[in-house]
PQR file of N, CA, C, O and H, with PARSE charges and radii, in Angstrom:
ATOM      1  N   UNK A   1     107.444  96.248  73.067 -0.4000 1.5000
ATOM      2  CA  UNK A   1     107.359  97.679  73.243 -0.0000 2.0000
ATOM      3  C   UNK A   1     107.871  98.029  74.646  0.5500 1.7000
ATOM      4  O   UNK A   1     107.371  97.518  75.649 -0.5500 1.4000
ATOM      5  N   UNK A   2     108.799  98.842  74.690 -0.4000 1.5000
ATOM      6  CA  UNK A   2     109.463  99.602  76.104 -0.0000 2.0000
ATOM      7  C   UNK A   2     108.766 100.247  76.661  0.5500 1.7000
ATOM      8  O   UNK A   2     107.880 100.593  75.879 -0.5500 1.4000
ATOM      9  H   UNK A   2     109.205  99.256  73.876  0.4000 1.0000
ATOM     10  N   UNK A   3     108.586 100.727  77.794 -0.4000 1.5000
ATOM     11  CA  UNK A   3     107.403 101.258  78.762 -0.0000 2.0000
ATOM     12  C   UNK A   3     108.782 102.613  78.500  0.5500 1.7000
ATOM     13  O   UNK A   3     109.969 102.414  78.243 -0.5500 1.4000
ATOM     14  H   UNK A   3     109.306 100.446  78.430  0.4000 1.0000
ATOM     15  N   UNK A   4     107.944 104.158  78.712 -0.4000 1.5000
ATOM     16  CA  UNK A   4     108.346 104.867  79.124 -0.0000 2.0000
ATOM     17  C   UNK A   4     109.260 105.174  80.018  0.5500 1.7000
ATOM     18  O   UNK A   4     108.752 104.903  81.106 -0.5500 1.4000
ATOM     19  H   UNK A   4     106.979 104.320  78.921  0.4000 1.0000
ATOM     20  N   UNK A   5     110.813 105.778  80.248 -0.4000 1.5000
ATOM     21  CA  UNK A   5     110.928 106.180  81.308 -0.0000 2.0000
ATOM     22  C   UNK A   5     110.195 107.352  82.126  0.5500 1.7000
ATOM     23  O   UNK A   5     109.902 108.348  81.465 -0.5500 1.4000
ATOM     24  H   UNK A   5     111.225 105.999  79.364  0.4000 1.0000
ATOM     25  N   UNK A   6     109.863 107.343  83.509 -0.4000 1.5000
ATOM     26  CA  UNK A   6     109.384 107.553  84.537 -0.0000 2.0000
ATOM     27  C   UNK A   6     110.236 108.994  84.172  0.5500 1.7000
ATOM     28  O   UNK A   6     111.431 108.885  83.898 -0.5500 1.4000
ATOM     29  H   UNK A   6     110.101 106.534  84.046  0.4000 1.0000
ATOM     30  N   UNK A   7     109.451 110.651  84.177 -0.4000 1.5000
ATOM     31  CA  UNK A   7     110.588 111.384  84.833 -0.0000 2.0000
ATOM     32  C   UNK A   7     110.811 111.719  86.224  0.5500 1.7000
ATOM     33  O   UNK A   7     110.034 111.498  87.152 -0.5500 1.4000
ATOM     34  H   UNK A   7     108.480 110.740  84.400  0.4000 1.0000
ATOM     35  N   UNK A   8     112.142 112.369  86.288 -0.4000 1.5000
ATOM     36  CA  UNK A   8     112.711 112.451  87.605 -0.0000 2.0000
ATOM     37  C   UNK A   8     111.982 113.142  87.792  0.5500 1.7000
ATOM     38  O   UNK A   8     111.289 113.648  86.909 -0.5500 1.4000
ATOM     39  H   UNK A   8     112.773 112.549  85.534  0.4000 1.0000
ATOM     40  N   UNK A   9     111.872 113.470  89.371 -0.4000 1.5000
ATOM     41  CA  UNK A   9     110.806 114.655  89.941 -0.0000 2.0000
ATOM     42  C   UNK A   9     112.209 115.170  91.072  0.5500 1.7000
ATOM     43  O   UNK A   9     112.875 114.490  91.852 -0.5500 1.4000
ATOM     44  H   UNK A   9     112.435 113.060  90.088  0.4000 1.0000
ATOM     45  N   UNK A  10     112.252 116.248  90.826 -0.4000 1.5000
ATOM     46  CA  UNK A  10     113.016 117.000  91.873 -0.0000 2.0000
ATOM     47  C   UNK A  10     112.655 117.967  92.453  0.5500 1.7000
ATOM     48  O   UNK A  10     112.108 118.850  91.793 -0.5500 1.4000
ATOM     49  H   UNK A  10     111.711 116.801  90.193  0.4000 1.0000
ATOM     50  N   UNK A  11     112.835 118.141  93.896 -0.4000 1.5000
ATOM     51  CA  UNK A  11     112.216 119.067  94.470 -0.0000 2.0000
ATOM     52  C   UNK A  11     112.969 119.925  95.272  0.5500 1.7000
ATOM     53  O   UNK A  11     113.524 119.185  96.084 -0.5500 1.4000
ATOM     54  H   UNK A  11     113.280 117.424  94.433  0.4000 1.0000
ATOM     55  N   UNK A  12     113.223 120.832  95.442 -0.4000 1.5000
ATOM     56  CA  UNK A  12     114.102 121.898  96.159 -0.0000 2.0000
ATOM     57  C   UNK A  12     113.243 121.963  97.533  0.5500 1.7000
ATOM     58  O   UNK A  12     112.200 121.441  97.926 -0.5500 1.4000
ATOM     59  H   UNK A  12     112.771 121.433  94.783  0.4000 1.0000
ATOM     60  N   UNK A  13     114.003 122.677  97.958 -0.4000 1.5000
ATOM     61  CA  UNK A  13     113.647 123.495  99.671 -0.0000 2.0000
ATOM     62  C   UNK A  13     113.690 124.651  99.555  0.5500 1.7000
ATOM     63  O   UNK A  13     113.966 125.147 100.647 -0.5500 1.4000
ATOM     64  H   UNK A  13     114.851 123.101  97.638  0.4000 1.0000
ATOM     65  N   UNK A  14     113.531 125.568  98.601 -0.4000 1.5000
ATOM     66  CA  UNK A  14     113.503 126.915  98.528 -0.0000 2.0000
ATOM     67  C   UNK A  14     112.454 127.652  99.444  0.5500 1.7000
ATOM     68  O   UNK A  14     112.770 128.662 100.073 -0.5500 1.4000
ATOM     69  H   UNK A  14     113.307 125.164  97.714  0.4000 1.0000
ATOM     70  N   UNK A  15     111.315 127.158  99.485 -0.4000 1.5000
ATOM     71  CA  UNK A  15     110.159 127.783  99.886 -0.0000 2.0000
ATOM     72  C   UNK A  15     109.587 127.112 101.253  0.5500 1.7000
ATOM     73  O   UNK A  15     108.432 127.224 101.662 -0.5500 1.4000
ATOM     74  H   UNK A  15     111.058 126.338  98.974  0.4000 1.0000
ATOM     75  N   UNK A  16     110.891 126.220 102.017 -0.4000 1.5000
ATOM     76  CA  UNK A  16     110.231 125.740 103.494 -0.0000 2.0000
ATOM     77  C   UNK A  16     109.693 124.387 103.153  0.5500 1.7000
ATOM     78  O   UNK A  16     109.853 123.817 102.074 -0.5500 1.4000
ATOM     79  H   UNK A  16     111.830 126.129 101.685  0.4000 1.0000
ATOM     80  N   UNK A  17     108.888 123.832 104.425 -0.4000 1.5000
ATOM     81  CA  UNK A  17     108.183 122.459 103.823 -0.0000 2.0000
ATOM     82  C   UNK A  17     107.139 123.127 103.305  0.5500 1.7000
ATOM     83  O   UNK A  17     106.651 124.250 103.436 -0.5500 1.4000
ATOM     84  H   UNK A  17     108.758 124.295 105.302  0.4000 1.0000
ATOM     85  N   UNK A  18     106.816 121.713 102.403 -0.4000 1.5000
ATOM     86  CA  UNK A  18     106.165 121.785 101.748 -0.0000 2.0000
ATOM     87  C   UNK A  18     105.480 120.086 101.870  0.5500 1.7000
ATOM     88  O   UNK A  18     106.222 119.108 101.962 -0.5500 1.4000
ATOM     89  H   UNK A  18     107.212 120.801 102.297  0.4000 1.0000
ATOM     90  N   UNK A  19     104.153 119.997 101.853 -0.4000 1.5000
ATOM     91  CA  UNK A  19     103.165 118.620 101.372 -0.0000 2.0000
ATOM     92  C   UNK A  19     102.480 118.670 100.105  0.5500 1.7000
ATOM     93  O   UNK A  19     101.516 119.375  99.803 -0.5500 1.4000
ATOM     94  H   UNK A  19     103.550 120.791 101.778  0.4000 1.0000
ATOM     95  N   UNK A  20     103.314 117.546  99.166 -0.4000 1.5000
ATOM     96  CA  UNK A  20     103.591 117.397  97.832 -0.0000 2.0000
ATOM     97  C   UNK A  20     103.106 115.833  97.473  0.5500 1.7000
ATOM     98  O   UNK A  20     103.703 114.809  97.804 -0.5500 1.4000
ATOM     99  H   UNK A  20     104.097 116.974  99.412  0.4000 1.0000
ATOM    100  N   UNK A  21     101.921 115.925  96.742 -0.4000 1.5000
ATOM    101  CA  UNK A  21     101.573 114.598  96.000 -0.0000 2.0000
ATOM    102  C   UNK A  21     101.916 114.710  94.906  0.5500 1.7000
ATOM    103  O   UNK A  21     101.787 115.790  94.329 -0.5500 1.4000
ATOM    104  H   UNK A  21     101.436 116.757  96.473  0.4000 1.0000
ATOM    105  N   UNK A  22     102.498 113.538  94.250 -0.4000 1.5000
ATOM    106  CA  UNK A  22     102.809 113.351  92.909 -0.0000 2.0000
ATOM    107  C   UNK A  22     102.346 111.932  92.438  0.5500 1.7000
ATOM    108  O   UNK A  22     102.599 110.863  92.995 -0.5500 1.4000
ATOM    109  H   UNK A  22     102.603 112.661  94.718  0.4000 1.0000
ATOM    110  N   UNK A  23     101.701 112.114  91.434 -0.4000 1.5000
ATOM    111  CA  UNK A  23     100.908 110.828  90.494 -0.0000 2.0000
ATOM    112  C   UNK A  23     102.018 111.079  89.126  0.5500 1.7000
ATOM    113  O   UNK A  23     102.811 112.016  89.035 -0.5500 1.4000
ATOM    114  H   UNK A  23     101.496 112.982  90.982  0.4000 1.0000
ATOM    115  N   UNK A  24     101.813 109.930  88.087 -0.4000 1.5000
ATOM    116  CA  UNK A  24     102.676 109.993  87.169 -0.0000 2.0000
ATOM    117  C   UNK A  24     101.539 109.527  86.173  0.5500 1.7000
ATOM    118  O   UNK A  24     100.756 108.671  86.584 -0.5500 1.4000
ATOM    119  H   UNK A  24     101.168 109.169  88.161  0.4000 1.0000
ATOM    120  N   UNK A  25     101.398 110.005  84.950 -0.4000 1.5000
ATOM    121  CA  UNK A  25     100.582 109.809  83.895 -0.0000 2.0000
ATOM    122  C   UNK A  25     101.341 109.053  82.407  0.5500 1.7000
ATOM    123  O   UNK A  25     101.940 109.543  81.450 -0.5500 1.4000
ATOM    124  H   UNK A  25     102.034 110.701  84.616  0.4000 1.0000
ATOM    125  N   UNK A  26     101.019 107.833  82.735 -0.4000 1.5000
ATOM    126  CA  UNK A  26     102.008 107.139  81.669 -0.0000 2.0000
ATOM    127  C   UNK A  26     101.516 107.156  79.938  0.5500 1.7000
ATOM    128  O   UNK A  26     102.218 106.873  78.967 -0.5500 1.4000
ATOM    129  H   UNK A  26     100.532 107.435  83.512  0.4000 1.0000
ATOM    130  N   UNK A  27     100.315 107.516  79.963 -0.4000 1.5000
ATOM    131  CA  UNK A  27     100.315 107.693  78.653 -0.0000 2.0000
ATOM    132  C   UNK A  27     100.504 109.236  77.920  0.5500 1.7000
ATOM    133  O   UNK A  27     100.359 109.301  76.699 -0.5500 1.4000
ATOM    134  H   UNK A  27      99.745 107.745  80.752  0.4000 1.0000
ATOM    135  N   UNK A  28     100.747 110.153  78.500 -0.4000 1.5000
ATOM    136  CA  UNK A  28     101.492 111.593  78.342 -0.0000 2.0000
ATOM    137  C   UNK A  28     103.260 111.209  78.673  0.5500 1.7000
ATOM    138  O   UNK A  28     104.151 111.782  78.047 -0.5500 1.4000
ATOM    139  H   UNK A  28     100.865 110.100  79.491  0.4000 1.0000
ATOM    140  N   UNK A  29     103.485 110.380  79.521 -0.4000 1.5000
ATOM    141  CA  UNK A  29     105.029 110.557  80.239 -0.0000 2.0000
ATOM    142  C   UNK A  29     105.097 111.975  81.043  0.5500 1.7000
ATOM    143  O   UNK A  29     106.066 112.717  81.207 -0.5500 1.4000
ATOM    144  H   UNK A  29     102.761 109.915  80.030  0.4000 1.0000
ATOM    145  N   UNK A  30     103.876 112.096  81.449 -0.4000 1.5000
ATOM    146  CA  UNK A  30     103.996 113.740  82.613 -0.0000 2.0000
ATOM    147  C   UNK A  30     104.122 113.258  83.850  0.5500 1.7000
ATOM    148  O   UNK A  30     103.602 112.149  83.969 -0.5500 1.4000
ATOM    149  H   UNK A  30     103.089 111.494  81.316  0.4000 1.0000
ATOM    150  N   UNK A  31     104.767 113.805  85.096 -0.4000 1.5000
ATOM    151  CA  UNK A  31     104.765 113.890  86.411 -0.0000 2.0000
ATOM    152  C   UNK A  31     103.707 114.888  86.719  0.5500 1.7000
ATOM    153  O   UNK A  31     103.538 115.753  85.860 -0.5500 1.4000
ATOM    154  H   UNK A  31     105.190 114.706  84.999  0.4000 1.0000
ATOM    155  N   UNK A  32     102.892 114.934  87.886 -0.4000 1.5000
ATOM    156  CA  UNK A  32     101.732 115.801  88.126 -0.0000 2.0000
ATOM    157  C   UNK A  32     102.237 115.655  89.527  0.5500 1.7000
ATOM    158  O   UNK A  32     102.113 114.712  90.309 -0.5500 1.4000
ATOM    159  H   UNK A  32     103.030 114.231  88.584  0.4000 1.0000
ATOM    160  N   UNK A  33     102.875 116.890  89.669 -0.4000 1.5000
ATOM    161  CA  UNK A  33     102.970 117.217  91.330 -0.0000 2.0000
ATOM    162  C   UNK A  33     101.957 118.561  91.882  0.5500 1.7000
ATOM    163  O   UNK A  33     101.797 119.556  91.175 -0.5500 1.4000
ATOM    164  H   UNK A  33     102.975 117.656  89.033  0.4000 1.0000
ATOM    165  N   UNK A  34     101.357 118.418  93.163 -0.4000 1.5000
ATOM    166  CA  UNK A  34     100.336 119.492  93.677 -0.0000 2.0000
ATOM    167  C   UNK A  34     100.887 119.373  95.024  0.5500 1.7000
ATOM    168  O   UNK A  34     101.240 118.512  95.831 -0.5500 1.4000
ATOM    169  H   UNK A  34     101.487 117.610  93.738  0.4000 1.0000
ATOM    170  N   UNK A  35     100.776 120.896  94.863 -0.4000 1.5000
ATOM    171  CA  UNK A  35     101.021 121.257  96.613 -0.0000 2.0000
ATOM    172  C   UNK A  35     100.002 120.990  97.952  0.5500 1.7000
ATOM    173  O   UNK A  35      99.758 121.803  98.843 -0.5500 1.4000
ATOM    174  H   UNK A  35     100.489 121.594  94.207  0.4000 1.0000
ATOM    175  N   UNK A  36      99.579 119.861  97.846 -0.4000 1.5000
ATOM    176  CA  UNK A  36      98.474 119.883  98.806 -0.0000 2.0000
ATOM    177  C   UNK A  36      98.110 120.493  99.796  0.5500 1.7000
ATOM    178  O   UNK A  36      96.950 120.547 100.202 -0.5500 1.4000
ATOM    179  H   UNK A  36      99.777 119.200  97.122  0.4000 1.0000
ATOM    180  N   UNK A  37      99.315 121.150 100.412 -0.4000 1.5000
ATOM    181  CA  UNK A  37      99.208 121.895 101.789 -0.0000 2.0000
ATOM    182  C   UNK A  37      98.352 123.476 101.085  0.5500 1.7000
ATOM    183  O   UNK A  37      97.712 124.327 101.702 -0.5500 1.4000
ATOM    184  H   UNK A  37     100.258 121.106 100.082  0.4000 1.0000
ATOM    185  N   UNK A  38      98.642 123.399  99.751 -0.4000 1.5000
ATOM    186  CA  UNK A  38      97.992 125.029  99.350 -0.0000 2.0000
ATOM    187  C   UNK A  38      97.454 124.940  98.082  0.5500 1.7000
ATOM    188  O   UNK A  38      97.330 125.975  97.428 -0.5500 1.4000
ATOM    189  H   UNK A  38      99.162 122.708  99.249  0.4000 1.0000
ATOM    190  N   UNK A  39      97.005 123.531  97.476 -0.4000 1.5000
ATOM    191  CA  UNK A  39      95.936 123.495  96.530 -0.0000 2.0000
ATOM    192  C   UNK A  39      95.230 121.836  96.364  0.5500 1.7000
ATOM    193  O   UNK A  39      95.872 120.787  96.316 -0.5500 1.4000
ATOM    194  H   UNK A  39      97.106 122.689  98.007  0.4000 1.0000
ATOM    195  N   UNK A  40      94.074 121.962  96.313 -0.4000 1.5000
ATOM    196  CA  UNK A  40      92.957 120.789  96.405 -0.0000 2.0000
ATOM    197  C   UNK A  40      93.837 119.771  95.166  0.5500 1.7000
ATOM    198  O   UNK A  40      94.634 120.076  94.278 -0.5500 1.4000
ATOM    199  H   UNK A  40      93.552 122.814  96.352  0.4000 1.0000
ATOM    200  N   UNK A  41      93.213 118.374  95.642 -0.4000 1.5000
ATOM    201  CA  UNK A  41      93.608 117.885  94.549 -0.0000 2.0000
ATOM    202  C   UNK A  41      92.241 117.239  94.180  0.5500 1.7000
ATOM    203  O   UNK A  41      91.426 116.958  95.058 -0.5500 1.4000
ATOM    204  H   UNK A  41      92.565 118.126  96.363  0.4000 1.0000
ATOM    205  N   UNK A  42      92.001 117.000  92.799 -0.4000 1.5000
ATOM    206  CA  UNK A  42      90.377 117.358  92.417 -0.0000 2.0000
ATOM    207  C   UNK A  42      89.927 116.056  92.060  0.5500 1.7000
ATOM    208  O   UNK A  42      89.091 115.746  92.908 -0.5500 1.4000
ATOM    209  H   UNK A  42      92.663 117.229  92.085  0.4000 1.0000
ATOM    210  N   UNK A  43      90.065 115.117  91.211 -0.4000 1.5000
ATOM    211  CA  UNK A  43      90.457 114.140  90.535 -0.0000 2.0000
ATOM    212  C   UNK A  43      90.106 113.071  92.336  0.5500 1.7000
ATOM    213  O   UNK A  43      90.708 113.040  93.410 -0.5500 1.4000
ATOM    214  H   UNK A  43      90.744 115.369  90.522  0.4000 1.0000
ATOM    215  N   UNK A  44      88.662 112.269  91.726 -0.4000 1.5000
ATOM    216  CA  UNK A  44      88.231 111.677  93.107 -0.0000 2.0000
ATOM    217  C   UNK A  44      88.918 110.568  93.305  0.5500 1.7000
ATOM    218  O   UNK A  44      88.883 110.116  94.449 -0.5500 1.4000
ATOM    219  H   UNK A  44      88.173 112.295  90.854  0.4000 1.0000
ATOM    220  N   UNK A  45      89.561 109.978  92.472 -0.4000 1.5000
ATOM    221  CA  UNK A  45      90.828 108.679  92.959 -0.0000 2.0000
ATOM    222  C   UNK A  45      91.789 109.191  93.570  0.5500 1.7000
ATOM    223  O   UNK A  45      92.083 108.749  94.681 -0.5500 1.4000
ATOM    224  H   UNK A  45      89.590 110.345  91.542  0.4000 1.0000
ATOM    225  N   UNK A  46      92.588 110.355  92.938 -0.4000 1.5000
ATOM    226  CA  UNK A  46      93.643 110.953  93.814 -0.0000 2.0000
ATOM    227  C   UNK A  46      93.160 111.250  94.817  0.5500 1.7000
ATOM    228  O   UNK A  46      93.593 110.757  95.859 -0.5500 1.4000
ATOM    229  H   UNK A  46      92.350 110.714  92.036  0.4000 1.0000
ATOM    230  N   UNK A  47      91.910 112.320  94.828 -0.4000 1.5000
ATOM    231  CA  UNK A  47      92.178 112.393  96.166 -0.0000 2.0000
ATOM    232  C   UNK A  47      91.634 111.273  97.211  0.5500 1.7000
ATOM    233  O   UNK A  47      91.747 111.493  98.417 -0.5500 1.4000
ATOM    234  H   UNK A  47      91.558 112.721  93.982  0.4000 1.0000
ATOM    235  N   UNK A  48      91.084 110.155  96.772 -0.4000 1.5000
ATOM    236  CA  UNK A  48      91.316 108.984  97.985 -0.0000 2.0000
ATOM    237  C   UNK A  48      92.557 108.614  98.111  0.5500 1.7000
ATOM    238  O   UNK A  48      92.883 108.269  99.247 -0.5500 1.4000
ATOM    239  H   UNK A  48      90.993 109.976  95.792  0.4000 1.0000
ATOM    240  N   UNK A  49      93.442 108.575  97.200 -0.4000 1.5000
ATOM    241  CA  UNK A  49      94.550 108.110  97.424 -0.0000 2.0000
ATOM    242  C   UNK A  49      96.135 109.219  97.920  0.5500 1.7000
ATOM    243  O   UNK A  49      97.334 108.943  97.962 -0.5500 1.4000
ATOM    244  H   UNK A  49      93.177 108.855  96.278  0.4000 1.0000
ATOM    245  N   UNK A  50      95.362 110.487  98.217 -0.4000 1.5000
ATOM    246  CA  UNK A  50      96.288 111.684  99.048 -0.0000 2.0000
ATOM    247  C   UNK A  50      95.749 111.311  99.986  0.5500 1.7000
ATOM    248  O   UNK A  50      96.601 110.924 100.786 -0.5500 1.4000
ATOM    249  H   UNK A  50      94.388 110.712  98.183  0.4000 1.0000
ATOM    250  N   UNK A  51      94.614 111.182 100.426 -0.4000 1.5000
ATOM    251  CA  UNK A  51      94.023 111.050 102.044 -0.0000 2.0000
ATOM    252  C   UNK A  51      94.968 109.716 102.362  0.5500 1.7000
ATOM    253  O   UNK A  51      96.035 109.841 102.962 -0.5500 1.4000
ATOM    254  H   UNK A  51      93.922 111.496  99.776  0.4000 1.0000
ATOM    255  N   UNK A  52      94.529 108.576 101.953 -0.4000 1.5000
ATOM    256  CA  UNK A  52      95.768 107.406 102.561 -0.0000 2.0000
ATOM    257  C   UNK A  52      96.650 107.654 102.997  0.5500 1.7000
ATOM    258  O   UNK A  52      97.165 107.578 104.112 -0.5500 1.4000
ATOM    259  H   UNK A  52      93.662 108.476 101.465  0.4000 1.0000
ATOM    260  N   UNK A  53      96.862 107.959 102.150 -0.4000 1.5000
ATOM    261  CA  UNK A  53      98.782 108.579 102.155 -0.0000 2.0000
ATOM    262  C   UNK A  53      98.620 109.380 103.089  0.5500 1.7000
ATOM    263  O   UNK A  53      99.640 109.178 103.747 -0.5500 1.4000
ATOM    264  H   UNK A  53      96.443 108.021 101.244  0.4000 1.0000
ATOM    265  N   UNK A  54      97.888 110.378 103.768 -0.4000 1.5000
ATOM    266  CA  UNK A  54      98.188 111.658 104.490 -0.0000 2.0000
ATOM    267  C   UNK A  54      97.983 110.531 105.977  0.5500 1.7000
ATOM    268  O   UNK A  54      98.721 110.553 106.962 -0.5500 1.4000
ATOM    269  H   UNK A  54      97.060 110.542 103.233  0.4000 1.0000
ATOM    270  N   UNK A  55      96.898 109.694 105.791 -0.4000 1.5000
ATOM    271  CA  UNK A  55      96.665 108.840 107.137 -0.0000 2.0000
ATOM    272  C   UNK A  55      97.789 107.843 107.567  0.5500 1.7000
ATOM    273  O   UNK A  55      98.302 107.613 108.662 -0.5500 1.4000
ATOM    274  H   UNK A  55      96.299 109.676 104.990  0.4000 1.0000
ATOM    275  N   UNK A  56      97.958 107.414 106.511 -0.4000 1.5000
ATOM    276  CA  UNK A  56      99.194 106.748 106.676 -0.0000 2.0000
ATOM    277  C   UNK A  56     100.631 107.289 107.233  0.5500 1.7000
ATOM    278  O   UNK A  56     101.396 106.800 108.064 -0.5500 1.4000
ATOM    279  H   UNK A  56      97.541 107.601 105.622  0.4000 1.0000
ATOM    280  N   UNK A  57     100.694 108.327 106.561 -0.4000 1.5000
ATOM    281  CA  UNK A  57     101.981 109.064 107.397 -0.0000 2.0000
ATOM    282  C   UNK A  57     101.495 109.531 108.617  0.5500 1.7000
ATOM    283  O   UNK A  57     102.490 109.675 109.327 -0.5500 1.4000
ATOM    284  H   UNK A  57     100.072 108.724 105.886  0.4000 1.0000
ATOM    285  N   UNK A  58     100.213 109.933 109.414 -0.4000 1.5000
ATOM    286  CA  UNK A  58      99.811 110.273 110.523 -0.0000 2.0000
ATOM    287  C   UNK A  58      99.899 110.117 111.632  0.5500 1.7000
ATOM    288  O   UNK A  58     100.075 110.702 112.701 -0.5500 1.4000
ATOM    289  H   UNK A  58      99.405 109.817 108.837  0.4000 1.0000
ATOM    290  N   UNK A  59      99.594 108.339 110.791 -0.4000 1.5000
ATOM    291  CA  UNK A  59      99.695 106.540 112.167 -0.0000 2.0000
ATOM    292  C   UNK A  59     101.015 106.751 112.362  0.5500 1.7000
ATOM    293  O   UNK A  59     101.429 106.803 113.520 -0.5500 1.4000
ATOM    294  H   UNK A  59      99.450 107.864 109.923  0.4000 1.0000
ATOM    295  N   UNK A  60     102.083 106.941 111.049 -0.4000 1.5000
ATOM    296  CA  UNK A  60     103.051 106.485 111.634 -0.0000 2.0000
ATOM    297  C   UNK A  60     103.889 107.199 112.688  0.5500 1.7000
ATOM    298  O   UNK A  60     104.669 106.737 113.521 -0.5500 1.4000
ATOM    299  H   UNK A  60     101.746 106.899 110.108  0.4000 1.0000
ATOM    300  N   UNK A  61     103.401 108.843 112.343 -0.4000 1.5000
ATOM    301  CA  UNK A  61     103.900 110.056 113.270 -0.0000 2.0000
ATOM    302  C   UNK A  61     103.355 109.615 114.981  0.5500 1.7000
ATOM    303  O   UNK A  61     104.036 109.699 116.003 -0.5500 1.4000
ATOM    304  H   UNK A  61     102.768 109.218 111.666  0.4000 1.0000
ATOM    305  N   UNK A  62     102.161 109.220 114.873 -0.4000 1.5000
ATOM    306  CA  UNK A  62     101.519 108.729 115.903 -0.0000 2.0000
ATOM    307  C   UNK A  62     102.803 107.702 117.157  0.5500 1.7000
ATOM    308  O   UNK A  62     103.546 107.984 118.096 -0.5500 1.4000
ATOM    309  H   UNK A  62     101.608 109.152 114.043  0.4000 1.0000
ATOM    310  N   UNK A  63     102.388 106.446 116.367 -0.4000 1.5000
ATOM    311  CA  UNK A  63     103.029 105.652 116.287 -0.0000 2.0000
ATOM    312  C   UNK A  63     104.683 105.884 117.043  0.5500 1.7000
ATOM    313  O   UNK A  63     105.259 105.035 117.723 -0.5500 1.4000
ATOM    314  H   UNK A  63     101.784 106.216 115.604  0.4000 1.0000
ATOM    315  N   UNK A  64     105.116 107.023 116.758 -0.4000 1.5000
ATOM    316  CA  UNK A  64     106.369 107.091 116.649 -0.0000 2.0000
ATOM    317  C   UNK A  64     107.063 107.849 118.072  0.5500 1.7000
ATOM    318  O   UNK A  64     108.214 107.895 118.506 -0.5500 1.4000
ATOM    319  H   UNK A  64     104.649 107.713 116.205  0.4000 1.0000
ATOM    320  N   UNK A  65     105.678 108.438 118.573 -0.4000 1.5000
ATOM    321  CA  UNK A  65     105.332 109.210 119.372 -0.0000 2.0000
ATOM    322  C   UNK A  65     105.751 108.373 121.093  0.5500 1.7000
ATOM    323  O   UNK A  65     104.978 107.507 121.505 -0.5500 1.4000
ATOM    324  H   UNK A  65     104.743 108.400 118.221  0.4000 1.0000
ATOM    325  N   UNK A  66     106.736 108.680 121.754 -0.4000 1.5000
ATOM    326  CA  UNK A  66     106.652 108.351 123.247 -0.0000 2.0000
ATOM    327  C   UNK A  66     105.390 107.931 124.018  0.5500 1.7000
ATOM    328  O   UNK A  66     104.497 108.774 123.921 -0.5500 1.4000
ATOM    329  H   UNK A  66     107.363 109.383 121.420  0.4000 1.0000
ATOM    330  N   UNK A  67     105.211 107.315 124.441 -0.4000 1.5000
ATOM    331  CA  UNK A  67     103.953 107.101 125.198 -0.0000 2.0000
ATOM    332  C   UNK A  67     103.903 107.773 126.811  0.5500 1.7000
ATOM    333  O   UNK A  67     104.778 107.894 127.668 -0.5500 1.4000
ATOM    334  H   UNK A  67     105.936 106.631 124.519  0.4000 1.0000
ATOM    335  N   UNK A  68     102.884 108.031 126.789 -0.4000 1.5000
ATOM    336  CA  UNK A  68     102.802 108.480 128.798 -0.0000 2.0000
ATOM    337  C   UNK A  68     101.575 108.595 129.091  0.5500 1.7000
ATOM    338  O   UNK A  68     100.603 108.975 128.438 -0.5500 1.4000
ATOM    339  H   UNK A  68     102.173 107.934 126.093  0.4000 1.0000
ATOM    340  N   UNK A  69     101.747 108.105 130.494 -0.4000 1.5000
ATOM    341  CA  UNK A  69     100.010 107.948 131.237 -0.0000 2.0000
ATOM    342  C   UNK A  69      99.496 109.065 131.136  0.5500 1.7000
ATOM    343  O   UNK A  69     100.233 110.033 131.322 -0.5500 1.4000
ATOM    344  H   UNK A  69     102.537 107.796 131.025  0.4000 1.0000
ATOM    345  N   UNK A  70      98.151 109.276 130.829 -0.4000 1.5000
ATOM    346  CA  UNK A  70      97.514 110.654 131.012 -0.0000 2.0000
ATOM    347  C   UNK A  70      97.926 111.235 132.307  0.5500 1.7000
ATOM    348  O   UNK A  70      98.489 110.681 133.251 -0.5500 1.4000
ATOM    349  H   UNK A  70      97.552 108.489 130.678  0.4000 1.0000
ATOM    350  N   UNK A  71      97.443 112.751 132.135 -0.4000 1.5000
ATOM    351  CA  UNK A  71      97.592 113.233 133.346 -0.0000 2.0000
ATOM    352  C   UNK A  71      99.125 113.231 133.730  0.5500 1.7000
ATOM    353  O   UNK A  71      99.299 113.681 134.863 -0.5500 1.4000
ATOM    354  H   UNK A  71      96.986 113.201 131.368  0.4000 1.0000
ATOM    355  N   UNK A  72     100.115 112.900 133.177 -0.4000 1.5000
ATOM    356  CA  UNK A  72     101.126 113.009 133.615 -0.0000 2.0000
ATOM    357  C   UNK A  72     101.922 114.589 132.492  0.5500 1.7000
ATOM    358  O   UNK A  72     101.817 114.934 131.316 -0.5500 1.4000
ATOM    359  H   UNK A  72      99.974 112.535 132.257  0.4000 1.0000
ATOM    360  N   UNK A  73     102.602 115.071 133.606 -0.4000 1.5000
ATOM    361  CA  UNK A  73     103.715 116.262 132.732 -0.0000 2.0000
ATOM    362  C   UNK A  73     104.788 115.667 132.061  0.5500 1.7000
ATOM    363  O   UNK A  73     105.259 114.546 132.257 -0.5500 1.4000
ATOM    364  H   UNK A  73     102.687 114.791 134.562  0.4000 1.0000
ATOM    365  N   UNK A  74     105.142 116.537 131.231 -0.4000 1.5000
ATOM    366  CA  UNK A  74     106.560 116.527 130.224 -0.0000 2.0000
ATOM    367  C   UNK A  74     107.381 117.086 131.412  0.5500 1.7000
ATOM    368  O   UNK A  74     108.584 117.309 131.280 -0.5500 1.4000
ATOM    369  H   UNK A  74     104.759 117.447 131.072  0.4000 1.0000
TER
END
């Protein structure tokens, strides 16, 4: 038996950024995308697994970040 294809998820820039989780539901073949920045995601696995994800991209913004001694100016 063939597994489903995955659908594409496409997303425009019409409306600015946007923070977008998407889970995929393989026994429907649905994509479930939520705007997180402007609606909860409800479902208590997802949302442990939007928080990761949101921490994870955080560290890495962190991370990515110049370093400088306190107290010092830009």
């Amino acid at each position: 038996m063939t597994q489903p294809a995955v659908p594409e998820i496409v997303i425009t820039p019409d409306r600015g950024p946007q923070l977008i989780y998407a889970s995929y539901d393989p026994r429907e073949n649905l994509a479930h995308l939520v705007p997180i920045d402007r609606v909860v995601v409800e479902d208590p696995r997802e949302r442990a697994l939007c928080r990761a994800l949101l921490l994870h991209a955080l560290a890495l913004l962190d991370a990515s970040e110049p370093t400088q001694p306190n107290g010092s100016a830009r």
